[in-house]
C-alpha positions in Angstrom: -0.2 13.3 87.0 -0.5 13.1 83.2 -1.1 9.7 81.7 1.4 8.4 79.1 1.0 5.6 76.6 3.2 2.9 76.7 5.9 2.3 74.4 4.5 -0.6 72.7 1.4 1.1 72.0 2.8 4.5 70.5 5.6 2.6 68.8 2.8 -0.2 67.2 0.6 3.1 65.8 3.6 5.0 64.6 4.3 1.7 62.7 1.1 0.8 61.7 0.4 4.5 60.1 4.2 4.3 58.3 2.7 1.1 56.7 -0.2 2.9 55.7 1.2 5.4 54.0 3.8 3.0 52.8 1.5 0.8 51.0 -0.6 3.6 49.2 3.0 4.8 47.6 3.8 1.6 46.6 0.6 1.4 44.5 1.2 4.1 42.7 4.7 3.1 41.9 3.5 -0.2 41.2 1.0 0.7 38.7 1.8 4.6 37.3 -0.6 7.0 36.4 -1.5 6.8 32.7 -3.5 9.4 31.5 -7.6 9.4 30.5 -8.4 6.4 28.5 -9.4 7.5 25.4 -13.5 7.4 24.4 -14.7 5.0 22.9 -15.7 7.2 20.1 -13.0 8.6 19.5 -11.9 6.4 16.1 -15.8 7.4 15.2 -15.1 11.5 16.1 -11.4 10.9 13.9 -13.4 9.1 10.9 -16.1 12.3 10.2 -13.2 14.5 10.7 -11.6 12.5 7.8 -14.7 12.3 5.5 -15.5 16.2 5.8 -11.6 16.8 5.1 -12.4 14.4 2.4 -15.7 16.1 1.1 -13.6 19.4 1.4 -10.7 18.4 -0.9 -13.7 16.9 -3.4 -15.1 20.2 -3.4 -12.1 21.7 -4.1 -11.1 20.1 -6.8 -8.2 18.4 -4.9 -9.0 14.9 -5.9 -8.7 14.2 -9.4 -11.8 12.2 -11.5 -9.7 9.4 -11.7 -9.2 8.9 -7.7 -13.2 9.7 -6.8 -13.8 6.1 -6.7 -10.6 5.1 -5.2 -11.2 7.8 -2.2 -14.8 6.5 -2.3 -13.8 2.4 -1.7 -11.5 3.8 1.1 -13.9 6.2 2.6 -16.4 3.4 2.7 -13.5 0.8 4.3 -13.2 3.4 6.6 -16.8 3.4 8.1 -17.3 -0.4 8.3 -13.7 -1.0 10.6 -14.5 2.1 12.8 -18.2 0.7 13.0 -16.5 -3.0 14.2 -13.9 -0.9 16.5 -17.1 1.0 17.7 -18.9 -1.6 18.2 -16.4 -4.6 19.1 -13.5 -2.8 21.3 -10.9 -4.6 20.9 -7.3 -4.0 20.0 -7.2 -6.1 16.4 -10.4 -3.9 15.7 -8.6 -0.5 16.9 -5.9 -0.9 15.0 -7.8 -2.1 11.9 -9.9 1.1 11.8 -6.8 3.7 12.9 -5.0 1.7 9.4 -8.1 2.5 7.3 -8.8 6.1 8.8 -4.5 6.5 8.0 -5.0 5.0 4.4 -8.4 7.4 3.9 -6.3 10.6 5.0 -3.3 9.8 2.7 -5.4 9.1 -0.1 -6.8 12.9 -0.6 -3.7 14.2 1.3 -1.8 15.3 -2.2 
């Protein structure tokens, strides 16, 4: 004669392994998947981009004598908030150096 398990007992691990499963989906509707965070470098990696596009259009002759020191007083606010954001992490500092890295782009961008 074969043994069966109860009822209770098969009912109370079907249960117990629904919750389970259950509760891992929840999570992940709770809290949805949003990507890789970003490096930490990355404003850094985005600011010697922007200077060697920068030293490019200088070479080129795309800058104009009259904007050399301009594009030099933004190239050098550039380094000192993506330093801070580099160094600091925080969002006031993120956003501080991805506005100076925007206004050193648009300023050889013509």
């Amino acid at each position: 004669m074969s043994w069966q398990a109860p009822f209770g007992a098969t009912f109370t691990r079907k249960l117990t392994g629904f919750v389970l499963v259950g509760s891992l989906l929840c999570g992940c509707v709770a809290r949805p998947f949003e990507g890789v965070p970003p490096s930490p470098n990355a404003r850094l990696y985005a600011y010697l981009i922007a200077h060697g596009m920068a030293r490019g259009a200088l070479m080129r002759g795309k800058v104009t004598p009259q904007n050399v020191q301009k594009l030099i007083s933004l190239d050098h606010d550039a380094q000192k908030a993506v330093l801070n954001a580099t160094r600091l992490q925080t969002s006031s500092e993120n956003r501080q150096a991805d506005a100076a890295i925007a206004a050193f782009l648009t300023s050889f961008d013509s």
